[in-house]
C-alpha positions as CSV (number, residue, x, y, z in Angstrom):
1,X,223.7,1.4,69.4
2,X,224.8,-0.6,66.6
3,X,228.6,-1.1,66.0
4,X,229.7,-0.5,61.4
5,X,231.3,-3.8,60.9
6,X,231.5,-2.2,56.9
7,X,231.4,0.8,55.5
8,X,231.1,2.0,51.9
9,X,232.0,5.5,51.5
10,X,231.2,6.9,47.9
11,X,232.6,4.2,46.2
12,X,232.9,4.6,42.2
13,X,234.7,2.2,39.5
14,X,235.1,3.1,36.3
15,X,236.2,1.3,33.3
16,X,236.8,3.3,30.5
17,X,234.4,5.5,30.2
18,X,231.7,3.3,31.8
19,X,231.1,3.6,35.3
20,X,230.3,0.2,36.6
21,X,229.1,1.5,40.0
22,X,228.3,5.2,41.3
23,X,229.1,6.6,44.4
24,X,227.6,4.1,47.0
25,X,227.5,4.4,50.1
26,X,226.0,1.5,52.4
27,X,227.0,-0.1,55.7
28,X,226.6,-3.0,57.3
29,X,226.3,-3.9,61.2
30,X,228.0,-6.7,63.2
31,X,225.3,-9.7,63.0
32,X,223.3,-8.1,60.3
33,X,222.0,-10.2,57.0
34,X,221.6,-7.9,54.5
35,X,220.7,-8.8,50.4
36,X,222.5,-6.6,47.6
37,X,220.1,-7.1,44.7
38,X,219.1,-6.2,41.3
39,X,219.0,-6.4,37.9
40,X,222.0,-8.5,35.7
41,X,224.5,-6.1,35.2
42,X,223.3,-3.6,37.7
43,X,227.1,-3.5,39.6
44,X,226.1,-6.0,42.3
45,X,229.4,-8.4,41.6
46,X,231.3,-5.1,40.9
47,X,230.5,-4.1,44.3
48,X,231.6,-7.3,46.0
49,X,234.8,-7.1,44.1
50,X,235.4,-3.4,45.2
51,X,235.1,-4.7,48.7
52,X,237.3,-7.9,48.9
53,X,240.0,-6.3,47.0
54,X,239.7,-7.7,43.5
55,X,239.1,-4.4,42.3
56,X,240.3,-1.1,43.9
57,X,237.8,2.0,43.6
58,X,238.1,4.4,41.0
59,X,237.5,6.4,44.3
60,X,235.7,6.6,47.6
61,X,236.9,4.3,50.8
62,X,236.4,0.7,52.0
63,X,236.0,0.5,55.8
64,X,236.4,-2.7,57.7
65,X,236.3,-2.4,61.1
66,X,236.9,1.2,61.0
67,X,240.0,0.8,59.0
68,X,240.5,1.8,55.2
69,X,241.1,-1.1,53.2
70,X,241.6,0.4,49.9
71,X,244.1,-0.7,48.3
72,X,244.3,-4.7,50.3
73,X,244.9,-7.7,48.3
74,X,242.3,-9.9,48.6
75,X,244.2,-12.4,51.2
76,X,244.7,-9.5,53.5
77,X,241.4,-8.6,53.5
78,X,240.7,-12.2,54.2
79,X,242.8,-12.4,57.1
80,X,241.4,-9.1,58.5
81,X,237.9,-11.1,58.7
82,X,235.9,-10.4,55.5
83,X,235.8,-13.5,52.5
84,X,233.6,-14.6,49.6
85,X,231.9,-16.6,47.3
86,X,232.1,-16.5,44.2
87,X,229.0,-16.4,41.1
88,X,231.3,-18.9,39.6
89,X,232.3,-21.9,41.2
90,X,235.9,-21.8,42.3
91,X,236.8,-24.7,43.8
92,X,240.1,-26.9,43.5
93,X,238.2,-29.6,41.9
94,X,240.9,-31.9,41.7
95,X,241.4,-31.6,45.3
96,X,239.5,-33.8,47.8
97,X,236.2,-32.1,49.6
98,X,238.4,-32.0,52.7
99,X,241.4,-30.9,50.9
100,X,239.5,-27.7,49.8
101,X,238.3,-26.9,53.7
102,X,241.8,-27.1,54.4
103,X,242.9,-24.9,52.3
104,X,240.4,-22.1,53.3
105,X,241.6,-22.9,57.2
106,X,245.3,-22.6,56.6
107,X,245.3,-19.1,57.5
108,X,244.8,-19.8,60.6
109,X,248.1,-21.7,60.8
110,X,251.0,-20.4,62.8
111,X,253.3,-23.2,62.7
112,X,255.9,-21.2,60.1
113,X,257.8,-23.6,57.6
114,X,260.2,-25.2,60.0
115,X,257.4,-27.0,61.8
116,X,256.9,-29.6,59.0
117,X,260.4,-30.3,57.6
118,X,261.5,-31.0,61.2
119,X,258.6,-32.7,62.4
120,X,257.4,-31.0,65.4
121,X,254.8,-31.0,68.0
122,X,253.1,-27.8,67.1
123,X,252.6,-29.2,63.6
124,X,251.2,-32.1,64.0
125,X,248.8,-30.8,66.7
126,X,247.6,-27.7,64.3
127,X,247.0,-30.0,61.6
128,X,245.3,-32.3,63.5
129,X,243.2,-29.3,65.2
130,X,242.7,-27.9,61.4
131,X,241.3,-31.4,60.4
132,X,238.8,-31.9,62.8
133,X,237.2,-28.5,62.5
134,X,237.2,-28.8,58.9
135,X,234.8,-31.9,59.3
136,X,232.9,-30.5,61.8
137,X,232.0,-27.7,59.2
138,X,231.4,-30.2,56.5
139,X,228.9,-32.4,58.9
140,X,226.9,-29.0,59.2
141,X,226.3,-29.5,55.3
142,X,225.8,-32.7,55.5
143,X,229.2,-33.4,53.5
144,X,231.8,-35.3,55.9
145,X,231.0,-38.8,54.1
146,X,232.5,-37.2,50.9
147,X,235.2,-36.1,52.4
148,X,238.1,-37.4,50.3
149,X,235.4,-37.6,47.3
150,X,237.3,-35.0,44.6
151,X,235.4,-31.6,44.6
152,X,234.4,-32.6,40.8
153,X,232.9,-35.6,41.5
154,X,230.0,-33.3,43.9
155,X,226.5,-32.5,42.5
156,X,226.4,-28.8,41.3
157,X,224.5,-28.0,44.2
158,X,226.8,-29.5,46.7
159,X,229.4,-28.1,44.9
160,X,227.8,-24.3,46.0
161,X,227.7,-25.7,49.8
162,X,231.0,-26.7,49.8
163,X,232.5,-22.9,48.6
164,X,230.7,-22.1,52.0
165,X,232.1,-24.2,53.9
166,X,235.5,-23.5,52.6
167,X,235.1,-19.5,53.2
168,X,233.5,-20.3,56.4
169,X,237.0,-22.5,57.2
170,X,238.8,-18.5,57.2
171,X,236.7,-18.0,60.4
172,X,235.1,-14.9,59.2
173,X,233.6,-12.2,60.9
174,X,231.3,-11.2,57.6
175,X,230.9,-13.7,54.9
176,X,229.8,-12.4,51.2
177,X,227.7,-14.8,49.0
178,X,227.6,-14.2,45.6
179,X,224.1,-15.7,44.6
180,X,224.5,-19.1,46.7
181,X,221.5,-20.3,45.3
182,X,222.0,-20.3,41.6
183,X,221.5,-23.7,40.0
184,X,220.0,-24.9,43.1
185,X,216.2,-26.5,43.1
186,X,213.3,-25.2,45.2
187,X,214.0,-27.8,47.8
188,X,218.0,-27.5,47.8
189,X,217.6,-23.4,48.0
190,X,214.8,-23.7,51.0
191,X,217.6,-25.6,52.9
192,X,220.1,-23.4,51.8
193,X,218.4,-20.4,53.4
194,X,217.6,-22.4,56.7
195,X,221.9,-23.2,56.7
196,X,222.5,-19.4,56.0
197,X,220.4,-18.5,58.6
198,X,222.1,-20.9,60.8
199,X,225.5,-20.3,60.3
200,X,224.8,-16.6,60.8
201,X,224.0,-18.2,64.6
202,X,226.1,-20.6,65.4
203,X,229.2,-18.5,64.1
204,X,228.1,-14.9,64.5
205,X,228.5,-14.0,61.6
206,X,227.5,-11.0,59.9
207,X,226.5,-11.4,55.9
208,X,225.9,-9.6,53.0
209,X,224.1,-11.7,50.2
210,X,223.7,-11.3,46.6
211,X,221.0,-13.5,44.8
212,X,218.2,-13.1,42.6
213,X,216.1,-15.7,44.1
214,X,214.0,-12.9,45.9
215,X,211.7,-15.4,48.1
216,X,215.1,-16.3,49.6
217,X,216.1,-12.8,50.0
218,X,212.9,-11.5,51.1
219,X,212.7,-14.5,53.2
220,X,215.7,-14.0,55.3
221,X,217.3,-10.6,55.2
222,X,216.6,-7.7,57.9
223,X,217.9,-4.9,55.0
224,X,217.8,-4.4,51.4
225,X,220.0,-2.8,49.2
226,X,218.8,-2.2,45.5
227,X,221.3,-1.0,42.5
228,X,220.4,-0.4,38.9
229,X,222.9,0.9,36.4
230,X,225.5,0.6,39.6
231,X,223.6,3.4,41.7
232,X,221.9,2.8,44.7
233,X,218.1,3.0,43.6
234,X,216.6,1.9,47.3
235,X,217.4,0.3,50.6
236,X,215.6,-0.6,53.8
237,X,213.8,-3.9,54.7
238,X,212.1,-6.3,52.6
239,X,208.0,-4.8,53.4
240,X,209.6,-1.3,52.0
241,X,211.4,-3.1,49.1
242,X,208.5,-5.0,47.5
243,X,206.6,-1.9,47.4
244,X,209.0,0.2,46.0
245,X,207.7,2.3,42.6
246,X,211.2,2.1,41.4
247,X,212.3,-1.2,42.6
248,X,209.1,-2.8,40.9
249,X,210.4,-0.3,37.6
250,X,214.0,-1.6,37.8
251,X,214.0,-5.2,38.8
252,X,210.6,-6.8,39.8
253,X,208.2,-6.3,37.8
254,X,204.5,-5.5,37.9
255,X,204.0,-9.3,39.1
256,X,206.1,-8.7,42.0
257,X,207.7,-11.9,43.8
258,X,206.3,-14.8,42.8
C-alpha cells in the first residue's frame, strides 16, 4: 500500500473577498512525480505557497508526513524535508555558483557557532563534507566548471538548473518546481525532464511539478492534478487528462498538446 508523504486537506485562501484557491484536497505518495497544472492565474503558485509556508490557509490542513504543518515558517518546513523553486529566479546572484549550493546545504550543519571562531575539527571536516557534495550536485548539471562563476554571470537557463541544485543541496524528501522549464529551449527543456526524472532516482525523491510546457508534463508525470479558478477541475494520469471535456474547456484547447 502506498505510504501519503503530503496531504492537502480542504485547503482554502482567501484574499479579500477573492478566494485564490477552494477547498483542495490532493495527496501525494513517497516516490510519486505528480504535475499541478492549469491555466495563468488558476491558483497553481497559491497552492505551492500554502504548502511551503509562505502563505497559511484561510483554512483546511497541510500534512507532511502525517503531521499538520499549518502554521510552519518556510525554513521549518524546509528542514522537515519539503523545499521549492520558485517561478521567479531567486538566486543570490552576487554569490558564486558554489556559494549558492552552500547555502541551500547549510542546514545540514551541526557544528553550532563555536566551531568556527575556535577553529575546530568538526568545522573544518563539515565544511569540507558540505563542499564536496555541493560539487558533486553541480557535476550532475553539468555546472562544477562554473563554480566560482557569480550566479549572474549564468545563462538564464542554467540559472533555472542551478535553483535545483540548490533546493536539492536541503536533501529533500519532496522537491516542488515551480515551472522549471520556463525560458528554457526545446533542447534545454528535453534535458531538463531527463535530469528531473533522474534526480527523482538517484535521490528518491518524491515531486510535485508545476509547468505549462504540457509535453514535459505529460511526458514524465504518473498523476495529474488540474485547477481552474483555484478548484480542483480533474486529476488522474496524463491518458485521462488529455481527454478530459473540461480540461480541454479550461486549459488545452480544442488542439490539444501540440
Amino acid at each position: 500500500m502506498s505510504e501519503k508523504l503530503l496531504e492537502a486537506r480542504s485547503i482554502t485562501i482567501q484574499f479579500g473577498g477573492l478566494k485564490a484557491v477552494d477547498s483542495l484536497s490532493f495527496h501525494i505518495n513517497k516516490g510519486e512525480l505528480i504535475g499541478l497544472i492549469g491555466p495563468n492565474g488558476s491558483g497553481k503558485t497559491t497552492c505551492f505557497n500554502m504548502l511551503t509556508g509562505v502563505y497559511q490557509p484561510t483554512s483546511g490542513e497541510v500534512f507532511f508526513n502525517g503531521r499538520v504543518i499549518n502554521g510552519l515558517r518556510p525554513y521549518q518546513i524546509s528542514h522537515l524535508g519539503m523545499t521549492r523553486t520558485f517561478q521567479n529566479i531567486r538566486l543570490f546572484k552576487e554569490l558564486t555558483v558554489l556559494e549558492n549550493v552552500l547555502v541551500g546545504g547549510c542546514q545540514q550543519i551541526s557544528y553550532g557557532l563555536a566551531a568556527p571562531v575556535l577553529h575546530l575539527k568538526k568545522f573544518f571536516e563539515q565544511e569540507k563534507k558540505l563542499t564536496q557534495r555541493s560539487l558533486e550536485l553541480l557535476a550532475i548539471f553539468d555546472l562544477e566548471k562554473k563554480a566560482n562563476d557569480l550566479a549572474s554571470s549564468l545563462p538564464y537557463g542554467e540559472q533555472r538548473k542551478l535553483e535545483i541544485i540548490r533546493a536539492l543541496a536541503t536533501s529533500p524528501q519532496l522537491i516542488c518546481l515551480d515551472e522549471p522549464a520556463a525560458g528554457m529551449n526545446h533542447h534545454e527543456t528535453h534535458q531538463l525532464m531527463e535530469t528531473i526524472a533522474k534526480i527523482r532516482k538517484d535521490f528518491n525523491l518524491t515531486v510535485l511539478l508545476i509547468e505549462h510546457d504540457m509535453k514535459l508534463v505529460m511526458g514524465i508525470c504518473e498523476r495529474i492534478i488540474v485547477l481552474d479558478h483555484g478548484v480542483k477541475i480533474e486529476e488522474g494520469n496524463p491518458v485521462l487528462i488529455q481527454n478530459s471535456q473540461k480540461v480541454i474547456e479550461a486549459y488545452l484547447g480544442p488542439e490539444g498538446i501540440q
